[in-house]
C-alpha positions as a Python dict, from the first residue, in 0.01 Angstrom:
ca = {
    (1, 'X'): (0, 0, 0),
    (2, 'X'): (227, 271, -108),
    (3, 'X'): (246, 298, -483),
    (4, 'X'): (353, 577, -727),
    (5, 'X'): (461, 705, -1101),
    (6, 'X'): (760, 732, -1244),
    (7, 'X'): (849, 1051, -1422),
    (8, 'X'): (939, 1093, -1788),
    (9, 'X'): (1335, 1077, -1679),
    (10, 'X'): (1264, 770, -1426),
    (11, 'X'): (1081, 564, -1716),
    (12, 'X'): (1341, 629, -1941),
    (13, 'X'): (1578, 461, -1718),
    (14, 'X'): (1387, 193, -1627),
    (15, 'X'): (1304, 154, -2007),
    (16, 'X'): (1699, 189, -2100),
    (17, 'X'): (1739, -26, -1827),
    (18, 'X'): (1532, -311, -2000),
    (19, 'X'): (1804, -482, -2179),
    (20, 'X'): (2047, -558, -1857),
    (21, 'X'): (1700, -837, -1736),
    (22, 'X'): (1606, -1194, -1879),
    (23, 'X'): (1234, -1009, -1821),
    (24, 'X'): (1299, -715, -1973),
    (25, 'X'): (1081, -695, -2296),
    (26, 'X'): (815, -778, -2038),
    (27, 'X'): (903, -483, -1829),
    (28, 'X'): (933, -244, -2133),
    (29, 'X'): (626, -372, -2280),
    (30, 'X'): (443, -265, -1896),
    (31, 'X'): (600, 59, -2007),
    (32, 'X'): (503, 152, -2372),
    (33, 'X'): (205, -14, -2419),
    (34, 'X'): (16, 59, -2081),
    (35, 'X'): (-99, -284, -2076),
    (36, 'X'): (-179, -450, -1725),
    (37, 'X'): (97, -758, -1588),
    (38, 'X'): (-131, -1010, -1655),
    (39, 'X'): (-178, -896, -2020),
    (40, 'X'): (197, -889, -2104),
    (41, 'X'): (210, -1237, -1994),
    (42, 'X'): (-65, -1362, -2199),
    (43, 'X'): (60, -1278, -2530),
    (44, 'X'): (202, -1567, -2753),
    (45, 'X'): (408, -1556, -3031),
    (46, 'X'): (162, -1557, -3285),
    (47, 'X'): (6, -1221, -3167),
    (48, 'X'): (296, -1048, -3248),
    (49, 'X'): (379, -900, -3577),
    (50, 'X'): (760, -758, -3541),
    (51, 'X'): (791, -753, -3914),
    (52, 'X'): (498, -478, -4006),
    (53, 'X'): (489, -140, -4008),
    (54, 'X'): (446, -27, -3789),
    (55, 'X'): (511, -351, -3562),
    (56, 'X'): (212, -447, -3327),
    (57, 'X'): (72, -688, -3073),
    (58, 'X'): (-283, -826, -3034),
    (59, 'X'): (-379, -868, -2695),
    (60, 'X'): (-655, -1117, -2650),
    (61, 'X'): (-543, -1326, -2337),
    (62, 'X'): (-413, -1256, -2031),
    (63, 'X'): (-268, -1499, -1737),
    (64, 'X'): (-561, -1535, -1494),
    (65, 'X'): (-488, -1595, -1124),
    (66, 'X'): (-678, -1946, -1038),
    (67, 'X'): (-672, -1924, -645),
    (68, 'X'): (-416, -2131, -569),
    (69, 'X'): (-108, -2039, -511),
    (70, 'X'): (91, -1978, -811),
    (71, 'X'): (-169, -2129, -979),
    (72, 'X'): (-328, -1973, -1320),
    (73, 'X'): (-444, -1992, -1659),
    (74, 'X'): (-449, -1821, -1971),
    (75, 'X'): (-790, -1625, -1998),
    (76, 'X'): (-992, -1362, -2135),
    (77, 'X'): (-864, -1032, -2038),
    (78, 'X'): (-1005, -827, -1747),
    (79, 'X'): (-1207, -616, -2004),
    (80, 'X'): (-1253, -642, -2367),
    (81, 'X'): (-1201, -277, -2436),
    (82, 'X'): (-799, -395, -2351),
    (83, 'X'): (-866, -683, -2662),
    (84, 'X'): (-689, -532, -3014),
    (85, 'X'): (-374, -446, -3199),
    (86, 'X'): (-154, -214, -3025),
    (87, 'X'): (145, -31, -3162),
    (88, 'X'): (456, -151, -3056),
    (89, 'X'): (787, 96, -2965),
    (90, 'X'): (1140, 32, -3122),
    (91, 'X'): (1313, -76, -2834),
    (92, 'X'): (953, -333, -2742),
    (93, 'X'): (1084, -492, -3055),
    (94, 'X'): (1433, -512, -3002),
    (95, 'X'): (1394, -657, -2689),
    (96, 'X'): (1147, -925, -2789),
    (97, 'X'): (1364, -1024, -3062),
    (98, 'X'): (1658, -1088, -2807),
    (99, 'X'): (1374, -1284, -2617),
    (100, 'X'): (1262, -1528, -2889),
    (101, 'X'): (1643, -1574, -2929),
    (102, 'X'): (1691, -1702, -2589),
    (103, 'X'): (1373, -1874, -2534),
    (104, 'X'): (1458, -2122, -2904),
    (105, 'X'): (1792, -2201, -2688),
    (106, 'X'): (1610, -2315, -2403),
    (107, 'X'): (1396, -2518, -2592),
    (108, 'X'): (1643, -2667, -2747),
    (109, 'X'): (1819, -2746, -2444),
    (110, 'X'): (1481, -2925, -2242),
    (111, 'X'): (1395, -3108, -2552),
    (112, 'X'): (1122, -3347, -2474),
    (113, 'X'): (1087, -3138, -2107),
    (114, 'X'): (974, -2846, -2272),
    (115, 'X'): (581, -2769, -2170),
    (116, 'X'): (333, -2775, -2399),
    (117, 'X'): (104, -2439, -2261),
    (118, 'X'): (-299, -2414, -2390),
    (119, 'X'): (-535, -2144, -2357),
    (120, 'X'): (-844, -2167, -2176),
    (121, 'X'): (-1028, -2306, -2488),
    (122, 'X'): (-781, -2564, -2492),
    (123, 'X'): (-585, -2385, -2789),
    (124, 'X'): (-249, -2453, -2791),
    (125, 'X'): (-34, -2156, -2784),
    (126, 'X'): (365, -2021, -2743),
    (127, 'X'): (367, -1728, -2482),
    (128, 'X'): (621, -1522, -2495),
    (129, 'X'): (735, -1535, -2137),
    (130, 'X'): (790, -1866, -2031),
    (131, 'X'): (1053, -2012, -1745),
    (132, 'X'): (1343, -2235, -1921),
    (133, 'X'): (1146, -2558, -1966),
    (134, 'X'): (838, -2323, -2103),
    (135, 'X'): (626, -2299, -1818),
    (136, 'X'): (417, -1985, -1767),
    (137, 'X'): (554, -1651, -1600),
    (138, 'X'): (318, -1570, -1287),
    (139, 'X'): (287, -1184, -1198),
    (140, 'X'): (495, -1230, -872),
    (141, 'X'): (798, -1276, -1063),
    (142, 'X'): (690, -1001, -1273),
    (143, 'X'): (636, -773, -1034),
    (144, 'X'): (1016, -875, -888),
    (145, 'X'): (1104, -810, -1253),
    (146, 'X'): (1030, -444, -1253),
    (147, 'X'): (1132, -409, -883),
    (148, 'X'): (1488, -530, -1016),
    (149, 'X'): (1520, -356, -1363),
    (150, 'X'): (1429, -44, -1135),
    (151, 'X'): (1709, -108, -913),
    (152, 'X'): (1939, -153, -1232),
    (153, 'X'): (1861, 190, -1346),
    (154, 'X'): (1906, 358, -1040),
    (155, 'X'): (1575, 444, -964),
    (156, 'X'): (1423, 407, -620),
    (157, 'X'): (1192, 74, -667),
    (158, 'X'): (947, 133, -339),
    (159, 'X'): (616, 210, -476),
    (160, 'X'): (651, 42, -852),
    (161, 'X'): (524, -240, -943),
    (162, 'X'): (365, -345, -1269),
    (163, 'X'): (90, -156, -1245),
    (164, 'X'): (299, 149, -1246),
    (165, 'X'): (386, 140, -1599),
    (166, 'X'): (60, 122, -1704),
    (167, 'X'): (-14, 451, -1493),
    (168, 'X'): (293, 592, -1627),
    (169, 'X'): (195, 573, -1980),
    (170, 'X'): (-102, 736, -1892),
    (171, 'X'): (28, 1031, -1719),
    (172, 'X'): (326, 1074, -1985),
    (173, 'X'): (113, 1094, -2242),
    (174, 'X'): (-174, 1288, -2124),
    (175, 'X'): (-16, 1545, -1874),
    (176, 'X'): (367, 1550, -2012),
    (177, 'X'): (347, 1468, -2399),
    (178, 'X'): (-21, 1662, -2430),
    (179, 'X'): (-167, 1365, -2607),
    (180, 'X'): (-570, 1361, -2629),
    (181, 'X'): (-743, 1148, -2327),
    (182, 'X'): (-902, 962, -2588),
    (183, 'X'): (-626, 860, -2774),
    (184, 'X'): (-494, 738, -2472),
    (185, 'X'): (-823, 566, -2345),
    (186, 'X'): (-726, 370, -2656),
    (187, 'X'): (-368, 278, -2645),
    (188, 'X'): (-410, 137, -2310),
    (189, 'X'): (-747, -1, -2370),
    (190, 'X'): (-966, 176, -2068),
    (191, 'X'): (-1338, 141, -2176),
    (192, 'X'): (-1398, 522, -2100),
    (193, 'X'): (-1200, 816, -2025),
    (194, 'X'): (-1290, 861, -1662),
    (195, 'X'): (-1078, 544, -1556),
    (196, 'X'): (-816, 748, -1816),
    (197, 'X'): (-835, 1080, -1609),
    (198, 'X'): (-795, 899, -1294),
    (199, 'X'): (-439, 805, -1423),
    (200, 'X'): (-385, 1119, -1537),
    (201, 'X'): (-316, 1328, -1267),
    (202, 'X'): (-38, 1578, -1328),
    (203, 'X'): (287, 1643, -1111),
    (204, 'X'): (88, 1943, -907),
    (205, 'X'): (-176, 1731, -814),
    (206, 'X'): (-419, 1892, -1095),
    (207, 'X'): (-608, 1708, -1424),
    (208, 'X'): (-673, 1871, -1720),
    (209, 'X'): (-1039, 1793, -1828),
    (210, 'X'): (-1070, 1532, -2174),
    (211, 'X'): (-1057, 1760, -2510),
    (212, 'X'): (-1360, 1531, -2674),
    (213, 'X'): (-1544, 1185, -2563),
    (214, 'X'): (-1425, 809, -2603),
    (215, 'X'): (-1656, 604, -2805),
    (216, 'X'): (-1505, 289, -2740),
    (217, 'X'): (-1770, -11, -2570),
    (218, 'X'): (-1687, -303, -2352),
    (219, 'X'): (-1908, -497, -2574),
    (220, 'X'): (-1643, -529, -2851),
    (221, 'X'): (-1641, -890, -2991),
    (222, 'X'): (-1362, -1096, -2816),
    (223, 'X'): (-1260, -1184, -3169),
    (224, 'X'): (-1270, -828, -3315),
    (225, 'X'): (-915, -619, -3373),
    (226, 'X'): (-977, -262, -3174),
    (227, 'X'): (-833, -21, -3456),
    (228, 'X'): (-488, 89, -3391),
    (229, 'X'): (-379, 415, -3199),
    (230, 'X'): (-369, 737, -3398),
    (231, 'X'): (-49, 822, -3502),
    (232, 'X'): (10, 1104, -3244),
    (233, 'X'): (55, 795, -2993),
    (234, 'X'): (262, 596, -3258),
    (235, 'X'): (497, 931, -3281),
    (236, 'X'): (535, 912, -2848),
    (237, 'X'): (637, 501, -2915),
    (238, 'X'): (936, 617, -3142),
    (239, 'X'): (1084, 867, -2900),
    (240, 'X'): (1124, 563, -2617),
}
């Protein structure tokens, strides 16, 4: 399957382009924090901190594909390097503050139809991105999310999906903004920096070898915070 990575002017768009979608903080989100789909989906209300400063997200769940069709729960995350507090960008915020605004409406309009949603330790928990009666997001809309937020800013869809912000994180950071690979192992939560460098491949084809090791472990506690990106990542956020 065809896929490929936006440039620095394309994601811009698309990020810009965030605010015309009901999915659109989920979209930008796939674009400044480098998480994967499924991650994005998992997050609940109480993992968010819009108020600090800077603002962040702790990822800890993600929305795991059961086998049937359309059929998932919310689970641990493909890897527990991804589990921590991640920086989140201006416009992130903005958006997910127009989302919680929307999604109180539509509770208040389903009332006593509104689904209650649980973890899979039977937790109960608000995710973020829920349909109007508060049932989960699955990645296929997702994924038709990004296809159409593309589409709104005029950028030629074929080959994104939401995968593609995650790789385009990478590669803006690493080969465009000349951030360290480790510092960007980090922010998008790869447990080393050779899955980084395979994301990282520059607009002539050509890497540029990692400037020191990543130290991070897959072994992290589930219930651990990973410490938040340095600040040369934060500085990257604010520019979006």
């Amino acid at each position: 399957m065809f896929t490929r990575t936006p440039s620095l002017e394309e994601t811009r768009r698309i990020i810009a382009a965030c605010a015309g979608h009901p999915l659109g903080a989920a979209v930008a989100l796939l674009f400044t924090m480098g998480n994967r789909g499924a991650e994005v989906l998992g997050l609940a209300w109480e993992d968010l901190d819009m108020d600090a400063d800077p603002p962040t997200a702790r990822v800890r769940r993600g929305w795991v594909h059961s086998g049937t069709a359309g059929g998932g729960i919310y689970g641990p995350t493909k890897t527990t390097a991804t589990n921590g507090v991640h920086f989140l960008a201006p416009v992130a915020v903005e958006l997910l503050r127009q989302r919680r605004a929307v999604q109180q409406v539509e509770r208040s309009e389903a009332g006593d139809d509104w689904a209650e949603v649980h973890d899979h330790t039977g937790a109960p928990i608000s995710p973020v991105f829920t349909t109007s009666t508060g049932s989960p997001i699955i990645p296929q809309r997702l994924y038709k999310a990004v296809q159409q937020v593309c589409q709104l800013a005029g950028v030629d869809p074929k080959g994104i999906g939401s995968h593609a912000g995650r790789r385009a994180v990478v590669s803006l950071l690493y080969a465009e903004a000349g951030k360290d690979l480790s510092d960007i192992a980090r922010h998008v939560g790869h447990t080393n920096t050779a899955t980084t460098a395979g994301m990282s491949a520059t607009s002539d084809g050509g890497r540029r070898p990692p400037r020191r090791p990543y130290t991070g472990s897959s072994t992290r506690p589930h219930s651990a915070p990973r410490p938040l990106v340095p600040r040369r990542v934060r500085r990257w956020l604010l520019s979006l």
